[in-house]
N, C-alpha and C positions, 0 to 999 in steps of 0.2 A: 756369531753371525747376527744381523739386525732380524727384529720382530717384524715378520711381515706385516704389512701395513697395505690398508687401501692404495693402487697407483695413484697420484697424485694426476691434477692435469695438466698442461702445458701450460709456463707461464708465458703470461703477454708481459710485454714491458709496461703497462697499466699495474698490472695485478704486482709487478714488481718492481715497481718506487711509487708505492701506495702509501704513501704518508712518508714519505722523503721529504725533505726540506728544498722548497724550490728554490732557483737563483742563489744556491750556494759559491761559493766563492773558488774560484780556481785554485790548482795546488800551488804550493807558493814551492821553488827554483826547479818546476819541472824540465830537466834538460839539461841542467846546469851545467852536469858533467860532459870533458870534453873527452870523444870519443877517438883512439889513438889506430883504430883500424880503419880502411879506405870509407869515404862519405858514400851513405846509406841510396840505395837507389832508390825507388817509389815503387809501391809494389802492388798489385793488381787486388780484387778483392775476389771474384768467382773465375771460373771455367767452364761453360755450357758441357763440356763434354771430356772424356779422359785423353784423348789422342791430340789435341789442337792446345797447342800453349797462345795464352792470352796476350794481348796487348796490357801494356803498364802503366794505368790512367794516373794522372796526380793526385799526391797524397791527400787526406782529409785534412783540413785546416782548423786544429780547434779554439774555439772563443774563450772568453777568459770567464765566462759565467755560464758553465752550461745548464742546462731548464731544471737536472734534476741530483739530488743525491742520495745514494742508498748504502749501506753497511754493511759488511760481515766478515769475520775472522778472518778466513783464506779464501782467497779468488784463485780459481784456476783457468787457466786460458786455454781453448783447444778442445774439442771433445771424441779426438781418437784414442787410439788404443794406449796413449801414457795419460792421458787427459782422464779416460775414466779409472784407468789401476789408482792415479793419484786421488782423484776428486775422493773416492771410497774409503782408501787408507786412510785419508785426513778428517774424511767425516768420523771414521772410529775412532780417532784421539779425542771425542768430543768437543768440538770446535763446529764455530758456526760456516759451513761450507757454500761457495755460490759458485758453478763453474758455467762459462759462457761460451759458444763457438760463433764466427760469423754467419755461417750455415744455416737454413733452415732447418728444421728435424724431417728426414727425409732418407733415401737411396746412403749417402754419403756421412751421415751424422745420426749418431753416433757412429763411430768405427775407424773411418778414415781409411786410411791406405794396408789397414789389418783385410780389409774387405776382398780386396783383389788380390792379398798374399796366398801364399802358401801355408798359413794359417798356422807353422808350426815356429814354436819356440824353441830355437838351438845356439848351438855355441859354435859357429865356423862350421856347422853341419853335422856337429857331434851331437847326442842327445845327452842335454847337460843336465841331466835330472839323476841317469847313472852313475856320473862321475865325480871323483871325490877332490875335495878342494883345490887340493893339492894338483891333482889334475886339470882340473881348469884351471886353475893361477900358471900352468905352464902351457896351456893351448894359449890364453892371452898371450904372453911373450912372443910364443912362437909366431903366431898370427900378424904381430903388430912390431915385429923383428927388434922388439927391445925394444922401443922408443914411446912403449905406452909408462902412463906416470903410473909408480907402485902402490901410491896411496890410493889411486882411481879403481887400479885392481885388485889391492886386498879387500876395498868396500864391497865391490862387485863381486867377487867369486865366495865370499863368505854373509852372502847374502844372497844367491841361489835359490839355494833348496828349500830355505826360508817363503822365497817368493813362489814356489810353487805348492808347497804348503796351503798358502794364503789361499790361493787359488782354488785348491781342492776343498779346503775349507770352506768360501763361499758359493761353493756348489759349481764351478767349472768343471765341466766332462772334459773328458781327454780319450783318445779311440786305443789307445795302451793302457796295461794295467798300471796299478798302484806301484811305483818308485820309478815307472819307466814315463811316464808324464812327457810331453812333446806335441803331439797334432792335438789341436782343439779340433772337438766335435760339436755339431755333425761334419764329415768330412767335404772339403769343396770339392763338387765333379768338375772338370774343363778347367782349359786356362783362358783360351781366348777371349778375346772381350766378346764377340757376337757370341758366347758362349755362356757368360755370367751376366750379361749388363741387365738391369732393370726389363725384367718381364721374358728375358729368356730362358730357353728351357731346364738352363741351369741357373738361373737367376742367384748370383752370388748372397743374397740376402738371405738364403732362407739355410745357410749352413754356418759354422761356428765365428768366421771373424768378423759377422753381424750380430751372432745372436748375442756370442758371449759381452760385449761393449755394452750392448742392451740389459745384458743380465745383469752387470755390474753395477749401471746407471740406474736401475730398476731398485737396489739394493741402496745404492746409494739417497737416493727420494725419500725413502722408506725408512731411513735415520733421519729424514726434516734436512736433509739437503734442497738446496734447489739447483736447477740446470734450466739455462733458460738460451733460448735459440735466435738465432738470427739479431747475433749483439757483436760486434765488432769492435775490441781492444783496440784505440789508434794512437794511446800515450800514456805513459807510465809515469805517474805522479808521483811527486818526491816532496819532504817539509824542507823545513829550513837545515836540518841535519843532512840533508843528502838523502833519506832514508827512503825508501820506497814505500808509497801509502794508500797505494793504488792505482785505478785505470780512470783515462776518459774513453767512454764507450760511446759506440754510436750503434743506434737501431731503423728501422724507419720512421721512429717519431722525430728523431735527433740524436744530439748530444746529450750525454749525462755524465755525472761521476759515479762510480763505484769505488769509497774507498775500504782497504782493508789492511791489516795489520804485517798479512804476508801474500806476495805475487808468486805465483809459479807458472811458467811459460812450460806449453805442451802443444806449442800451435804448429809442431811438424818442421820440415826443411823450404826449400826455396825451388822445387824443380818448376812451379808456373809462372818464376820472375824471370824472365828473359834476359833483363836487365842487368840481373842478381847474380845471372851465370855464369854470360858472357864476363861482367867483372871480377870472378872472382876464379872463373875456371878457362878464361880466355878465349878469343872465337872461335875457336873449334866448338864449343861449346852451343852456339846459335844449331848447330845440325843434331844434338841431341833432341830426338824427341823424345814429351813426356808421360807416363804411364802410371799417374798418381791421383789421388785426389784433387776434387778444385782447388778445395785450401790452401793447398803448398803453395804459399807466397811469401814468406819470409815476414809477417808481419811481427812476431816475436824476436828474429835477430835482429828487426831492424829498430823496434823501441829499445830495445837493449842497446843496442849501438851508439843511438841518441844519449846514455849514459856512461859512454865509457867501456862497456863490454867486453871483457878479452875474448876470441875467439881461436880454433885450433882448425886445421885443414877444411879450410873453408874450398879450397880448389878439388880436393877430388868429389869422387862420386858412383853411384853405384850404377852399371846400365850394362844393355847385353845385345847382342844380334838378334833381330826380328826381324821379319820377311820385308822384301822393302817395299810389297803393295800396301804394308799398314801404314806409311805415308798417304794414299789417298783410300785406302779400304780401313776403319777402324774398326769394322770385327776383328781385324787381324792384328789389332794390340794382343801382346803377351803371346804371339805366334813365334816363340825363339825358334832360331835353325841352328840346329847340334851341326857341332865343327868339332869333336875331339878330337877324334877317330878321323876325322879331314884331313883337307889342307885349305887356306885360307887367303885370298890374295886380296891387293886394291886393286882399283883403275889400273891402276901399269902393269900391271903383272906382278906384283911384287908380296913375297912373304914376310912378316912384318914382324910376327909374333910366334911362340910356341903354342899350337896351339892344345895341347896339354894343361894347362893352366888351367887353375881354378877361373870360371866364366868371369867374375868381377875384374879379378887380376889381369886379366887376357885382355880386356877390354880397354885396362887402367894404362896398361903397358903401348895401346896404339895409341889412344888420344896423347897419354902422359911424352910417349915417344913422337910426337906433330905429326900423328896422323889426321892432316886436315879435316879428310872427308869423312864426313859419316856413312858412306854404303864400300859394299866391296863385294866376295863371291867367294862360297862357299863349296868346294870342290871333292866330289864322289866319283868313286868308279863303280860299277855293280857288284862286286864285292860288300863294298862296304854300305853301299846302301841295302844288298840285300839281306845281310849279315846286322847288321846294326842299326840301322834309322828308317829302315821302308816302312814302318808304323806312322812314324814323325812326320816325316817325308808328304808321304801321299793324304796326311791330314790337311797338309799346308794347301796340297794340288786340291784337294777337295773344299777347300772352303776360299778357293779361288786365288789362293795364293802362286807366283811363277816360278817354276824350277824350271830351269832349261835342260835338252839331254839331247846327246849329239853322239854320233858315232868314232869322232875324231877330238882330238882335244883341240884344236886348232880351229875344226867346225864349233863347238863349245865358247871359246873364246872370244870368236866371231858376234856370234848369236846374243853373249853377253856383254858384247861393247868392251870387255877385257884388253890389255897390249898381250901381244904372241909373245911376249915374254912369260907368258905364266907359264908356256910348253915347255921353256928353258927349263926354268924352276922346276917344274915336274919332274922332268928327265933327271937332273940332277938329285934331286932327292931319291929317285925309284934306283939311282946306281950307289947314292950312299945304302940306301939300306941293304941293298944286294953286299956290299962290302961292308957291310958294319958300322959306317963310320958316319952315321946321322948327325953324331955330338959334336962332329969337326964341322960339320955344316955353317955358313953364315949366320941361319936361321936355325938351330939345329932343335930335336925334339925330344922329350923325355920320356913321352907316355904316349900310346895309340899310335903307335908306328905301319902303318901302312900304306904297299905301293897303290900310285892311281896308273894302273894299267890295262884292265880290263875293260873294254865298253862291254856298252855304253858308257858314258859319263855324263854324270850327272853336276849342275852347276844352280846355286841358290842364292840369288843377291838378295844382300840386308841394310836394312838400317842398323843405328843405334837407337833403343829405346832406355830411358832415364827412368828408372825405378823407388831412385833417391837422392839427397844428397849427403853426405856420409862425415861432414864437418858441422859447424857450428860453435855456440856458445861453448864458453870454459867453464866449468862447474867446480867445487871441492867436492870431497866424500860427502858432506851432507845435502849437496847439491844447492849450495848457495852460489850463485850466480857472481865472476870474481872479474875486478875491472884491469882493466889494462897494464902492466906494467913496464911496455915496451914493446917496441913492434920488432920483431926480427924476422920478417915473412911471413911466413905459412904456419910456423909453432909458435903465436906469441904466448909471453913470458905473462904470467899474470902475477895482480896486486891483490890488494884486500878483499872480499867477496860487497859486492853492492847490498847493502844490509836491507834485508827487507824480500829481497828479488833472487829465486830458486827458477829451475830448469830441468826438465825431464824430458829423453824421448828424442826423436830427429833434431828439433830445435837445438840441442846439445851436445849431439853423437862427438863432436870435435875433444869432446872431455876423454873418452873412453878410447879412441882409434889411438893408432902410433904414429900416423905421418907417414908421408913417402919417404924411402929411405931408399937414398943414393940414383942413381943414374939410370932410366928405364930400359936404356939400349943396355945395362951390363946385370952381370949375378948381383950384385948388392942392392939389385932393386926389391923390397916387399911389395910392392901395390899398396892396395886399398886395406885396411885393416879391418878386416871385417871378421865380426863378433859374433853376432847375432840380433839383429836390430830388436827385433820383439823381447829379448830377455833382455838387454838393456832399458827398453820402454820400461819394464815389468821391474827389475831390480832398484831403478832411479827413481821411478815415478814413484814407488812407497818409502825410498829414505828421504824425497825432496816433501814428500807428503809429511815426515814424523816431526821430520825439522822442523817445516814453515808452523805446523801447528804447535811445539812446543813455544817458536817465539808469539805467535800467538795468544799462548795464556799468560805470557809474562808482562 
């Protein structure tokens, strides 16, 4: 662990290209390379707030002499939750580290979208810190229905417990004992946003996926790292080798260069590109709203792109049902409405899904299956609200959120602009289960089997809220950023790794997931492959960190 050291103070962009060489000369074939995935959209730069996704102003345009240039071994881009695991690891291989976010340091930075999580490191919801390798190398497969790559996974799951190690090592608390490692502390109260945002009375800041980012970055200074705020990566510099050799950044003074020896991208996914989603997850896509930090604009898949970049399921994505007043109420981000134990219809009355499914899956299977719209209605009898969700339930009604309830299902239906076709569907389900035969159903159900027959009943319209996006750049094991090799959809084929240029964290999730596999309307569908975002951040961010700094001293 580094020798504590005085905190360092904020650099300005003054204090840091303070004896830079001004009117240095531009990188010589930045771009060169031609990129074999669809052309890169423009991508926004903040977001005033977590709930309203941004308009997508045009890209920065950089000059061929910008005013200033400054040095150092490893640049890392990003300063969330992969941004500081890597910035740290790389500064302990002794290497000169500078890591930059476009962000001011504030509410959102350090930390990033760890802020608003559920703060806990898992493996598909397993607590991967008890299980032994062998084990998680089979929760992947399972998870990602075969179609994750082997070499991605044996890096990953024998690199674990290593990284939680690290963790414990540099003074991370965790609210479980030693080996059982999972919820960072201190623990977040509330989920809602009017429940954590800035200055509320759970103000997410002042518990673990703020402090620990800080702690990290704190540790990091204090080995002669610098971090420095409000710098914006807008192009990835390359010599005449192709090689990558750093950034042109931009602050509010300007343009500058940063060159360095190795890049690593940690600048997060793309949920506040609108632009970014619609392309790549098609319009259904525009009715996701987002529940991320401002950041997520794709600014790292898209200078990667400018190169050639392979990338992997760029189309799916992580997102869940939220009450549908957090369209115009945004305390009511992160207000999910439980459907297990439900039944779940659209506008026409129609059941779409099972809904049993794990929440991401559930969600992957209507968009993935052209469910246009993003709202729909979520359906109780007093049974099950009183038996199961009247806690959840009457949170939503209390912090102004609408459940409707009606004495009739028909009355219900009504109230919620629903087609009386939902009555059908009801009926028909309440006589399958009375006879058994739920599984013969159209729509039929595995888990949370219950009749809607008791009134009242109760009915919840939701949104979709975008939590992630769950593709990205192609990586190897050491997390070298690998280019194209051919487009074949959704899983390109990748070539060489772009030398120079590494990837950690959402920016890359595409390396690690397995792809949709097969048809959403049938069984051979998996969804989304979902790992555990925060232990992937945590396992990639310190081998993209050991690499970039070994090519470093070479």
């Amino acid at each position: 662990m580094a020798k504590e050291k005085e905190a360092p103070k904020k650099l300005s962009r003054r204090e840091f290209v303070k004896g830079a060489t001004a009117g240095a000369a531009a990188a010589a074939g930045a771009g060169a390379l031609a990129s074999c995935a669809p052309a890169a959209a423009p991508a926004p730069t903040t977001a005033p707030a977590p709930t309203t996704a941004p308009a997508a102003p045009a890209p920065t345009s950089a000059p061929e002499t910008p005013a200033a240039r400054i040095e150092t071994d490893v640049l890392v881009v990003g300063m969330g939750w992969a941004g500081g695991v890597t910035a740290l690891r790389a500064a302990e291989q002794g290497v000169d580290v500078t890591i930059i976010d476009k962000q001011d340091k504030g509410w959102w930075v350090p930390g990033g979208d760890l802020i608003i999580s559920g703060q806990s490191i898992h493996i598909a919801g397993l607590n991967a810190s008890e299980l032994s390798e062998e084990e998680l190398r089979n929760v992947c497969y399972d998870c990602t229905g075969g179609r994750a790559i082997p070499a991605i996974i044996e890096a990953y799951v024998t690199n674990i417990h290593a990284g939680f190690d690290w963790l414990v090592e540099n003074g991370v608390e965790f609210l479980e004992p030693a080996g059982q490692e999972r919820t960072m502390a201190p623990k977040k109260e509330g989920s809602y946003w009017g429940e954590i945002k800035p200055g509320a009375i759970s103000d997410a800041a002042n518990y673990g996926g703020k402090k620990v980012p800080e702690q990290l970055l704190s540790l990091f200074e204090g080995m002669g790292g610098k971090a420095v705020y409000g710098t914006r990566a807008v192009k990835l510099l390359t010599d005449e080798k192709q090689e990558v050799v750093g950034v042109i950044a931009k602050d509010k003074d300007g343009l500058f260069e940063i060159r360095a020896k190795s890049v690593i991208l940690t600048t997060g996914g793309f949920v506040r590109n609108p632009e970014l989603k619609v392309r790549y997850m098609g319009p259904q896509a525009d009715f996701l709203l987002p529940y991320v930090n401002p950041g997520a604009t794709g600014d790292g898949l898209l200078m990667a792109l400018e190169l050639g970049a392979a990338t992997r399921t760029l189309s799916y994505t992580g997102y869940y049902p939220c009450i549908k007043d957090s369209i115009w109420n945004e305390d009511l981000g992160g207000a999910s409405v439980p459907f297990g134990e439900a039944l779940v219809f659209n506008g026409d009355g129609v059941r779409l899904a099972d809904e049993s499914y794990e929440l991401k899956d559930w969600g992957a299977r209507l968009i993935g299956g052209g469910y246009g719209q993003s709202t729909g209605l979520v359906v109780y009898d007093k049974v099950i609200y009183e038996e199961k969700y009247k806690e959840r339930i009457d949170k939503i009604i209390e912090w102004g959120g609408t459940v409707y309830t009606a004495d009739t299902l028909e009355e219900l239906a009504e109230k919620a602009g629903v087609n009386l076709h939902m009555v059908v569907e009801i009926e028909e389900f309440n006589k399958a289960v009375d006879e058994g035969k739920v599984g013969y159903l159209k729509v039929p159900k595995k888990a949370g089997i219950n009749k809607i027959s008791t009134p009242p009943f109760y009915g919840a319209p939701f949104a979709f809220r975008q939590i992630s996006t769950m593709g990205g750049l192609r990586t190897n094991a050491k997390g070298e950023v690998l280019s194209c090799g051919g487009d074949i959809g959704d899983l390109q084929s990748a070539g060489d790794p772009i030398p120079g240029l590494y990837a950690a964290g959402n920016v890359a999730l595409g390396t690690v997931g397995g792809g949709i596999v097969g048809d959403p309307s049938t069984a051979h569908y998996h969804g989304p492959a979902y790992i555990g975002n925060l232990l992937i951040c945590l396992v990639f961010g310190r081998l993209a960190a050991e690499n970039a700094a070994e090519r470093a001293k070479t």
